[in-house]
N, C-alpha and C positions, 0 to 999 in steps of 0.2 A: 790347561795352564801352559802347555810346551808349544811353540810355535810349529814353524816347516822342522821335519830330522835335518837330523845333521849331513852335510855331503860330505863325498870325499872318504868316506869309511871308517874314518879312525878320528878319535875322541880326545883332543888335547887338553889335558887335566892338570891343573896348578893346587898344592896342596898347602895348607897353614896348618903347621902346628908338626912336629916332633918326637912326640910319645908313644906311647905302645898302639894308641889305635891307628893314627896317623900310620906306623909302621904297618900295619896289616892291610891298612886301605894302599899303601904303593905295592905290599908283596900280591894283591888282590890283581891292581891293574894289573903288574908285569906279567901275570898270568892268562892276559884278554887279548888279543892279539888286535884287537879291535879297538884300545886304549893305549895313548902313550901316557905317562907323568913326565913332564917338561920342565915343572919348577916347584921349586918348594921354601916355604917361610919359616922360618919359628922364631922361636925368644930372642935368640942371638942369632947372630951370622956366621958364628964358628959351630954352633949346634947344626942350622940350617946346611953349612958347607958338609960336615962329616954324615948327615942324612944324605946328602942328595947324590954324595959319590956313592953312596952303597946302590944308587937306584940308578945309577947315569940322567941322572937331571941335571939339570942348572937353582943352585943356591940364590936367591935373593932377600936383599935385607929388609925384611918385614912384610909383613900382608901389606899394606898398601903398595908397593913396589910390586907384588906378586898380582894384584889388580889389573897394574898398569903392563904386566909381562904380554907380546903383541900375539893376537892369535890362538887365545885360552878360550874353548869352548865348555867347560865346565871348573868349578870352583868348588874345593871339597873341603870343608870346615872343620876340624877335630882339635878345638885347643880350649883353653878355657871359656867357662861357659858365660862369665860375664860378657863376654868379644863376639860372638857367637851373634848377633844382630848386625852390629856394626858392617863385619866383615862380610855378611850375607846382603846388606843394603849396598854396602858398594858393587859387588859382585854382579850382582842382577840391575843394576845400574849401568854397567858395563856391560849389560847383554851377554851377561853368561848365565850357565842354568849351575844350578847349586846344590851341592846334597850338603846337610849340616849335622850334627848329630845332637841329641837331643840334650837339652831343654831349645828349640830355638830361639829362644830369648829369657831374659828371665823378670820381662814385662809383658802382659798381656795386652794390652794394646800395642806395643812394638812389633809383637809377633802378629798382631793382626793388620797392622799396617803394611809387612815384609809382604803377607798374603795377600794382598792386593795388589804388591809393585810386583809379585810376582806375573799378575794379570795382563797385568797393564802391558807389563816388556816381554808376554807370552815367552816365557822362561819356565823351565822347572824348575821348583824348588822343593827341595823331598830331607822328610827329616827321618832320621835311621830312628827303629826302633824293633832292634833284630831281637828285642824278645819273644816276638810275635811270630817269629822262624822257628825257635827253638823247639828242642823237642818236647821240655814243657807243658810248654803252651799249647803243643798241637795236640798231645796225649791229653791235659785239660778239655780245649773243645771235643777233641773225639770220643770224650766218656761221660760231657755231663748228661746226656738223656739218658742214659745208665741208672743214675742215680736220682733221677725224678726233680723237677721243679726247687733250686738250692734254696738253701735257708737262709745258711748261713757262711761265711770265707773268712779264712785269716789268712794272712801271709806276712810270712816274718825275714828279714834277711839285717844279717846280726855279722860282720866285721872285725873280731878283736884286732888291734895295733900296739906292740908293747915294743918301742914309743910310736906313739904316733908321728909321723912326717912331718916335719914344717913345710906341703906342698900347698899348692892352689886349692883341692879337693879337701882343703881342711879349714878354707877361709871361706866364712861366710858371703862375704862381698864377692869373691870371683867365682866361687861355687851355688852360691844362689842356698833360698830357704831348702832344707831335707829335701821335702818330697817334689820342689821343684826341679832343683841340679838332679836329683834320682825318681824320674819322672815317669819310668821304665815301672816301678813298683805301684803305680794307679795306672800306667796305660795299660799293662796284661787286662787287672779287672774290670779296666771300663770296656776294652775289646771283648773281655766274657761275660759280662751281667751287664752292658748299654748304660745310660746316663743317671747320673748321682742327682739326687733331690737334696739332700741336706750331708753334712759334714763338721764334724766337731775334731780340733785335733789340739796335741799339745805337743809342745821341744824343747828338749834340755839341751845344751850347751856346757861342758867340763870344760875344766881350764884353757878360759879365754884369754889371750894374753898378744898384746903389739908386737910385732914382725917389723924388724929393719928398714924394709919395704914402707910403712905407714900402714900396713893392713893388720887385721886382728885374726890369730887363730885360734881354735878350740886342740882340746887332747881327745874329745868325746865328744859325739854327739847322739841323740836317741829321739827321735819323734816318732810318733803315735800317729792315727786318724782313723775316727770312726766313720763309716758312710753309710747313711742309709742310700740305697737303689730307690730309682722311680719306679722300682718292681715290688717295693717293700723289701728287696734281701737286703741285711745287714753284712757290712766286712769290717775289719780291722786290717791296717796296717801297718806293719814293725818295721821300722829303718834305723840302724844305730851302727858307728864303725865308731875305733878308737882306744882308748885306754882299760875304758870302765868296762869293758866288754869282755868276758874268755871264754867262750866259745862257739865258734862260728856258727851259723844256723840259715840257711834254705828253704822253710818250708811253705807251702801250702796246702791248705786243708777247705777242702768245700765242702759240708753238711747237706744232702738231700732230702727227701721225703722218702725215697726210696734207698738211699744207701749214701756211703762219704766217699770220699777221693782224699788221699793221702800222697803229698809230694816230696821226697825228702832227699836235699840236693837232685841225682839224678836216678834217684829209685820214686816209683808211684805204686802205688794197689788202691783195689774198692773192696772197700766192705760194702756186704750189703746182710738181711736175715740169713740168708743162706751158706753165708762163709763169707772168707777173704781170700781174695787174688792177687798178683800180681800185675802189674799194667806195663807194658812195654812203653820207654822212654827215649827219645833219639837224644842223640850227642848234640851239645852246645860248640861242637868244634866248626874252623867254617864259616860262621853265620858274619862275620862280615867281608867276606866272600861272595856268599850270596845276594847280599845287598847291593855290593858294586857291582857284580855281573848283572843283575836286574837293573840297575841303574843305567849301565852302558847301553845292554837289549832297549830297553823302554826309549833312549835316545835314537838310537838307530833304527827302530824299528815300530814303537810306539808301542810295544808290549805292556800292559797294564804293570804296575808296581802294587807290591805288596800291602801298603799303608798310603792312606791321602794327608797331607797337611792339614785339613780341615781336622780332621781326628786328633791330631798333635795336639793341636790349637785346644778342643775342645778338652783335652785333660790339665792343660797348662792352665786354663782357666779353674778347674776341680782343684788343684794343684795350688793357686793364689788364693783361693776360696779359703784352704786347709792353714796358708802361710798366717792370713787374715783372722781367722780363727784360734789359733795359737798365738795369733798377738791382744785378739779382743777378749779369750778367755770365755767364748760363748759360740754358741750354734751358727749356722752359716745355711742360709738358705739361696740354694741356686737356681732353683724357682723362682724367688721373687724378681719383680723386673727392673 
């Protein structure tokens, strides 16, 4: 998907958006000596001006301005996720390569269109999904032959907010259905138990109410999904942040034939007949760090990347299957053709 590396040595990076991740991906670059950040977009021009002094960039007003900025060999996306398309079809339009962070769209056909102009303009296009770094994740793949052939997974991650924000991440329209905007809590399981056969899910919505703006926000939101695997394992999945919520919650649980795996925040153990252990856990500190320094190497160098789009793609579609499902009130088969 990436053309010729990049010449010249160093990686000219224009960045959209503002917020806490945005901030991690410029304190990532200035760390690469091998990456500049040159410019930066967000909501405003006075948000954009007071970010970009802290990084010695240059502020310009809006993503599209930050498009047209001369001489940007990559384009790093981190702001709302409804925009998150748009900004990635122009970018690679532009013959830039692009990292987005995930949902990269919050249409499945849109996202699968991007994957092809990505082809077409031999760009990369790479969508973050540094759960797949974390220590989590890695201590799950590193134990499930432990525990023999899984049954069964649940994974819950549970948010209280007392009050809830009147942000983006609390509107439906800019943040996309649950498990699509938080697309991160199906890609772990589909990167550990491969492709979903069927999926039932349901979502609640608390006090929805119009925003100044014309958009509508929630105080709470809670959706469910059941999946069955193409392997026969059954999971459940809990995603809920907000009001109705008081007590935060982490976990995953995998059920074997031979023993369970317990994940709770950033403590793991297996049970198994024999007793219970403990499981070493790495730190969630970093990981988008790691992503951008993979990101830069993989451009310079052509170093493989941790995650392919293709993969993204394919839970985003698991993902609209669950949204579809929660709107039809019935089973969803992703099998059929």
């Amino acid at each position: 998907m990436v053309g010729p590396r990049l010449a010249g040595g160093i990686v000219r990076v224009g960045l959209v958006g503002t917020g806490f991740v945005a901030r991690l991906r410029a304190e990532a670059l200035g760390s690469i000596p091998q990456a500049q950040l040159v410019a930066v977009a967000g909501r405003t021009m006075a948000e954009a001006t007071a970010f970009a002094q802290q990084y010695d960039a240059t502020a310009v007003d809006g993503w599209s301005a930050l498009i047209d900025y001369p001489d940007l060999d990559l384009v790093v996306v981190c702001h709302i996720n409804r925009d998150h398309d748009a900004v990635a079809a122009a970018a690679l339009n532009a013959h830039c390569h692009v990292v987005v962070e995930y949902p990269l769209s919050l249409h499945l056909e849109t996202a699968q269109s991007l994957l092809a102009l990505a082809r077409t303009q031999q760009r990369l296009l790479h969508v973050e999904h540094i759960e797949l770094l974390g220590g989590t994740h890695r201590a799950l793949k590193a134990n499930l032959d432990a525990v023999g052939p899984p049954v069964y997974v649940r994974y819950c991650t549970l948010a209280p907010k007392h009050p809830a924000p009147r942000t983006w991440t609390y509107c439906p329209e800019l943040f996309g259905f649950p498990l699509v905007g938080a697309l991160s809590r199906l890609h772990r399981l589909i990167d550990g138990f491969g492709s979903v056969a069927r999926v039932y899910c349901q979502n609640y919505y608390d006090g929805l109410t119009p925003g100044a703006d014309g958009m509508t926000y929630y105080t709470t939101c809670l959706c469910t999904a059941q999946l069955t695997f193409a392997s026969g394992l059954i999971a459940e999945v809990v995603y809920g942040k907000g009001e109705a919520l008081w007590e935060p919650t982490r976990r995953l649980e995998v059920l074997g034939r031979n023993g369970a795996l317990y994940f709770d925040g950033d403590q793991g153990r297996m049970t198994k007949a024999t007793g219970c252990h403990a499981i070493a856990v790495g730190s969630r500190r970093g990981l988008f760090a790691q992503d951008t320094t993979q990101v830069i190497d993989h451009l310079l160098t052509g170093q493989p990347l941790y995650c392919q789009p293709e993969a993204s793609l394919y839970t985003l579609r698991v993902a609209k299957a669950a949204e579809r499902s929660a709107t039809l009130g019935q089973v969803v088969d992703l099998t059929a053709p």
